[in-house]
N, C-alpha and C positions, 0 to 999 in steps of 0.2 A: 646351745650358746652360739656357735656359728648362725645356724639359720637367724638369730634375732640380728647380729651384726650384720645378715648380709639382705635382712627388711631394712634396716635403718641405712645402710648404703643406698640401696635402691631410693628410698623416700627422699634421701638426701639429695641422689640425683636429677630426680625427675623434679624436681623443687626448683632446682638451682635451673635445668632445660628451661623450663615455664617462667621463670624471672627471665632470663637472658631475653625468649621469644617477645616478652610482653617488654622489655627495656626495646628489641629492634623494632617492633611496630610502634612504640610509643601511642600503645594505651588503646589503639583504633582497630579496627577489623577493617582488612580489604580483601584483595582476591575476588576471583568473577562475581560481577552481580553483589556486590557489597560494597559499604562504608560504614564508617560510626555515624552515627546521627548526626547533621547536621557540620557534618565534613568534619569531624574532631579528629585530633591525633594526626601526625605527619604521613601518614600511609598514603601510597597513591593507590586511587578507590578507584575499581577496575568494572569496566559496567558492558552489557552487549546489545547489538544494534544488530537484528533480524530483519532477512529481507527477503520476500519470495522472485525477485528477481532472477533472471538466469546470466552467466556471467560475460555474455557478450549481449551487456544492454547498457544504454546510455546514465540508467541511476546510478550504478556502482562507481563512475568516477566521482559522481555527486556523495555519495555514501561515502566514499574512501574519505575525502575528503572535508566531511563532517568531519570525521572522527579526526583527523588530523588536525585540524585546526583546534578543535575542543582542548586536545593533549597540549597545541600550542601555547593556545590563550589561556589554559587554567597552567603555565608553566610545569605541568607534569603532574599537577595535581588530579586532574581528571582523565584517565584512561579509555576508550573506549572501543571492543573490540567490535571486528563487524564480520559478521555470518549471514554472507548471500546463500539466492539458489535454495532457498527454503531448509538449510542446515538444522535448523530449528523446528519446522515442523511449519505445516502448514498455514497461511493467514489466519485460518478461523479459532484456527488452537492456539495460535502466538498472541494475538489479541486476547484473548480470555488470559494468558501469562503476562500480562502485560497490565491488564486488572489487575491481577494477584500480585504481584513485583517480582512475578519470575523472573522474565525478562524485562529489562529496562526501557530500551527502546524497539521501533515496532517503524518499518516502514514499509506498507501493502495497503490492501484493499480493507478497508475497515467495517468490516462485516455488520450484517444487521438484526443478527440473529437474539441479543438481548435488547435493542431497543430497532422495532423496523425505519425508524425516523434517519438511523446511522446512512441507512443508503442514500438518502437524500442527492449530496455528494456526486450520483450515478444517474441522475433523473438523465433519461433518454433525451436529446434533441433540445438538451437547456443551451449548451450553447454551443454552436455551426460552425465554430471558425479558430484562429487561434487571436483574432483580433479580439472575439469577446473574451478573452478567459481571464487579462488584467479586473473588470468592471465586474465579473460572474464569479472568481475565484482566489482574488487577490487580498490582501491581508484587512481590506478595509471593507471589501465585500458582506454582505448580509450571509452568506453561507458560510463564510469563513465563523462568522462570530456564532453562529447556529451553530457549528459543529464544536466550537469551544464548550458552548454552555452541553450541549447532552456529552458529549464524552466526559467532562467534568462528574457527572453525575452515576458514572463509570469507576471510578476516582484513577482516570486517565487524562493529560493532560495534552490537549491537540495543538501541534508544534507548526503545523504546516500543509498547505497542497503539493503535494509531487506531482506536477505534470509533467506529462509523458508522452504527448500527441493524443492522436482521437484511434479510437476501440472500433474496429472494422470485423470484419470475417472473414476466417484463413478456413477452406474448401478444400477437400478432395476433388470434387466436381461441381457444374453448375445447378444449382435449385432451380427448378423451376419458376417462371413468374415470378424472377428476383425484383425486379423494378413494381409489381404492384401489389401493395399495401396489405395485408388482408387473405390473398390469394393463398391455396393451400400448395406447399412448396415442395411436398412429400419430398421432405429432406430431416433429420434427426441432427439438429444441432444443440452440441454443447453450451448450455449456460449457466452461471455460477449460481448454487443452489442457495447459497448464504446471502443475495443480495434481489430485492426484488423488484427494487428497476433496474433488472438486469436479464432478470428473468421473463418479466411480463410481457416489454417488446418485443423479446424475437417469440412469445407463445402471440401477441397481438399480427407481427408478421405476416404467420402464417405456419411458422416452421413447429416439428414437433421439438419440442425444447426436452433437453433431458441433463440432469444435474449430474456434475462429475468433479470430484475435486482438482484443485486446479495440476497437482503434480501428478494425475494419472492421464492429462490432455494427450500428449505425445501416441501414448502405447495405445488409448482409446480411438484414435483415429488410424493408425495403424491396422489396428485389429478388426473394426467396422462397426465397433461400439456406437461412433457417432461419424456422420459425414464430414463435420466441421465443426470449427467452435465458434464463438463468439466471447470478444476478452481480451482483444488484445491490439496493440497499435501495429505497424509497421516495424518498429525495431520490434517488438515482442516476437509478432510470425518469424521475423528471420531467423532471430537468437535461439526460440524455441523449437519453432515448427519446419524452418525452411525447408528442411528435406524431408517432410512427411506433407506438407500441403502444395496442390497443385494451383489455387487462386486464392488472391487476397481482394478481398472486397473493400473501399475504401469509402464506407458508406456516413463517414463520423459519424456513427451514432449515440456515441458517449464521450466524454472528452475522458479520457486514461487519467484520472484524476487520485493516483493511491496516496498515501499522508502518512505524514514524519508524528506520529505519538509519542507519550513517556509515559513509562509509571508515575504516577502520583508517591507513591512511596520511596521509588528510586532516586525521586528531585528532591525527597523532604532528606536525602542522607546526604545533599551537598551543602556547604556554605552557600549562604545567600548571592555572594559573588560570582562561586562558580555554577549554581544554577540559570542565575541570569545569564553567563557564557554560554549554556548549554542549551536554552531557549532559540538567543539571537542567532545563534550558528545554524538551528535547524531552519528558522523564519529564513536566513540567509541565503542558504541551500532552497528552499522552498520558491523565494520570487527568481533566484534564478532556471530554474528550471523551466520555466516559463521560458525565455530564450531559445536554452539547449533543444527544447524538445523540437520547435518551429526548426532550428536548423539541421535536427535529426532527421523529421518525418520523409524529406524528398531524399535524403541520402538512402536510406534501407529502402525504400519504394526501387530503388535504379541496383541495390544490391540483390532485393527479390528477385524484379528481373535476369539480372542478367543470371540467378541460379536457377531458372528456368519456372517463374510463379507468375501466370498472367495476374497483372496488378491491370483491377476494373476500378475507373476512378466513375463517381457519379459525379452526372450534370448538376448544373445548381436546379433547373425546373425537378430534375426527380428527386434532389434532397430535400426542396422544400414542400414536394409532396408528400414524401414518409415524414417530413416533420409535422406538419399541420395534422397526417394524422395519427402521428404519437399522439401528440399535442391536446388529442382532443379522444381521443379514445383511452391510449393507456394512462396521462396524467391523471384523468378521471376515474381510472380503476385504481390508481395509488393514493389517492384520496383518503380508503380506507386504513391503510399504513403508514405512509406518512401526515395525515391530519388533512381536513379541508384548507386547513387557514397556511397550511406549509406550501399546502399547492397552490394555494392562491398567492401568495409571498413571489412563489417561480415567477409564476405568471406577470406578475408587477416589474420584477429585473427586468424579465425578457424585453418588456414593451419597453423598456428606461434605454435598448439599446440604440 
């Protein structure tokens, strides 16, 4: 007789926990990476923003400040936490969470490994300066709309360019026959093995290119895995590498182009209102960074220095040597990955400059 009394207490209790719970959420699910469908119920729905940045780099104030604005503008409705420093796990794996609705948002290098077209984005020597990146990477740009329609198809929703200045080479020592084209540099440099205009020019180079993920760069060059990488701007070498590399090669050969994404499933659990806040914020975030980066790039260039990293700037005759012949060697070998007609699209911007 006791034991029945003291099932029906327990059922009673656990009845009445579960009504109170479900009266203070008012009906919604939040907490990390959640909401109710289509933002129902008064809960503030709590989402995260992953980032392979390291934490003295110029995007974190840009990140920090996504998220805070977001919390602003949906008046507390939209939460959003942010995990730099690849807390999350690596670009290649956050991006495949980011299809799935693990993670919500995603801002890195947007790998190419489910569709090779995603590198796009990285094409080598598309554009030289930070004059072109408004015309080359700006919201009304043909790349931008290109990378909307295939990550869509992802059911990822592409929020923005992060720029971040141009992707040079941070060295233990000098390569041989750095300045020409081709020449074999008997030197092992890191390049990302998820992106293959990344990979092709420094194998077109000259240099032995060897794939390493990017959060093993530090210890790999340390240990003599590789001589150097390729991957990264001026603030990236500092933040990351400074005290493990001895030059930084300033050869723009990519413009540092990584992108603000979302789940597709993350956006479908906001109201319509506050999805649209959470779009505009990142677009927002995105054309400024265009700015910050131009007046980031000569500040860490003078901070390398003076922590002892000879910064080799190239003349314009020698960049637009290595450009004409990316231009005409490796765009032609990405032909096969990213499509004839993509390459040929490049080629059209470029000449429109």
């Amino acid at each position: 007789m006791f034991q029945r009394k003291k099932k029906v207490i327990t059922v009673l209790v656990v009845t009445m926990l579960t009504l109170s719970l479900l009266a203070g959420c008012g009906g919604g699910s939040g907490g990390e990476g959640g909401g109710g469908e289509g933002g129902g119920g008064d809960a503030q729905i709590v989402m995260r923003l992953a980032s392979n940045a390291p934490l003295d780099h110029m995007s974190n104030d840009l990140n920090e400040e996504a998220c805070a604005m977001i919390e602003e503008r949906t008046e507390g409705r939209v939460k959003v936490n942010y995990y730099p420093a690849s807390q999350l796990g690596d670009y290649t794996t956050v991006y495949e969470e980011v299809m799935m609705g693990v993670v919500d948002f995603m801002h890195g290098t947007i790998p190419d490994q489910v569709d090779a077209r995603l590198g796009v984005s990285y094409a080598p020597y598309y554009a030289m300066g930070f004059e072109d990146l408004p015309a080359l990477y700006g919201p009304d740009s043909y790349l931008f709309d290109f990378m909307v329609e295939i990550n869509d198809t992802q059911n990822v929703e592409f929020l923005g360019f992060l720029i971040e200045g141009f992707i040079g080479m941070g060295t233990l020592h000098e390569p041989t026959d750095q300045f020409v084209p081709g020449a074999n540099k008997n030197f092992k440099m890191r390049a990302p093995g998820g992106l293959l205009t990344m990979l092709y020019p420094v194998q077109d180079l000259g240099y032995n290119a060897i794939s390493i993920p990017y959060a093993e760069v530090p210890t790999s060059i340390q240990t003599g895995v590789v001589d150097g990488w390729s991957g990264g701007t001026p603030n990236m070498n500092y933040a990351w590498l400074g005290d493990v590399i001895s030059y930084m090669y300033v050869n723009y050969m990519h413009a540092e182009c990584t992108a603000y994404v979302g789940s597709q499933q993350s956006l479908a659990k906001l109201s319509p209102e506050d999805r649209q806040i959470v779009i505009d914020v990142f677009n927002e975030q995105s054309v400024k960074s265009f700015t910050v980066a131009q007046e980031n790039e000569e500040y860490y260039k003078e901070l390398l220095e003076a922590g002892g990293v000879t910064v080799v700037e190239y003349t314009d005759e020698q960049l637009d040597t290595l450009a004409e012949y990316i231009r005409d060697v490796t765009w032609t070998r990405l032909e096969d990955d990213l499509t004839k007609e993509v390459v040929d699209r490049l080629r059209e911007e470029v000449a429109k400059l």
